[in-house]
C-alpha positions as CSV (number, residue, x, y, z in Angstrom):
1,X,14.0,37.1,20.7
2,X,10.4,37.5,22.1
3,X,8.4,40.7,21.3
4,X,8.2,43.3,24.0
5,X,4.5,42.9,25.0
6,X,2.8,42.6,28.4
7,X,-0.4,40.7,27.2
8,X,-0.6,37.0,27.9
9,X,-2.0,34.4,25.1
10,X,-2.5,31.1,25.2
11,X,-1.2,29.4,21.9
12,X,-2.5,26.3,22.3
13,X,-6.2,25.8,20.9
14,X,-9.3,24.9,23.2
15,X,-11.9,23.1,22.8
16,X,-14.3,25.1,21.6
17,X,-12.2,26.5,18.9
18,X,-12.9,24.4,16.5
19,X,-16.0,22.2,15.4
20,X,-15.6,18.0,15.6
21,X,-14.8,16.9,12.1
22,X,-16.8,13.3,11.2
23,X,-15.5,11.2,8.6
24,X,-17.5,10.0,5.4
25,X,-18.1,6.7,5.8
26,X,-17.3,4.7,3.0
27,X,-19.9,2.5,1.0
28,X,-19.3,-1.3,0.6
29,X,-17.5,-2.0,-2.2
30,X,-18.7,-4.1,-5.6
31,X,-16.1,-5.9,-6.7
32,X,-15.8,-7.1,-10.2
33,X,-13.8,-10.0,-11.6
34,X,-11.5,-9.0,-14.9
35,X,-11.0,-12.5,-16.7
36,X,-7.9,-10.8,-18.6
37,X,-5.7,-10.1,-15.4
38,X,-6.7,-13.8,-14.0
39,X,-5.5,-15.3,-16.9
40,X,-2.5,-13.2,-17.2
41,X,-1.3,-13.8,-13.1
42,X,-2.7,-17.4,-13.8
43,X,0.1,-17.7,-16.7
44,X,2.7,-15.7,-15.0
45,X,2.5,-18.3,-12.0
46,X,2.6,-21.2,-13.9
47,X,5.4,-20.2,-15.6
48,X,7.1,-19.4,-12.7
49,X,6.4,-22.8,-11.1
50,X,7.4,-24.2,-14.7
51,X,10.5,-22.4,-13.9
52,X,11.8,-23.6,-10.9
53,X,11.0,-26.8,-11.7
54,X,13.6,-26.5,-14.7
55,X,15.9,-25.3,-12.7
56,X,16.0,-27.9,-10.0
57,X,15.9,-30.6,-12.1
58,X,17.7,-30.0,-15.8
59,X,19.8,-26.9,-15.1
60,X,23.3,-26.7,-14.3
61,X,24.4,-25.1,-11.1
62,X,26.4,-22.6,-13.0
63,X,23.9,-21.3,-14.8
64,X,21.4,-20.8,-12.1
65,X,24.4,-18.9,-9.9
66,X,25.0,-17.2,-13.4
């Protein structure tokens, strides 16, 4: 239930309520290479291609379902 009051407001905000916010702007980044994590993704996808290339050729069907 609304209060009992004969004053109007306006609940929305106006413009000049509130001061224009800018955003940082964000410096351009230095990237650096980390040798371990190539050659541990480098190994992981070999592997992997390792892998499937067992499995298409010198698994069963069985135990790839399995």
């Amino acid at each position: 239930m609304a209060p009992n009051t004969t004053e109007e407001r306006c609940l929305e905000p106006t413009e000049g309520d509130f001061e224009k916010l800018i955003a940082p702007q964000a410096a351009p980044r230095k990237f650096q290479i980390v040798y371990r994590n190539i050659l541990t993704f480098g190994y992981g996808h070999i592997a992997a291609l390792y892998g499937l290339y067992l499995a298409l050729t010198q698994a069963m069907w069985k135990t790839i379902f399995f």
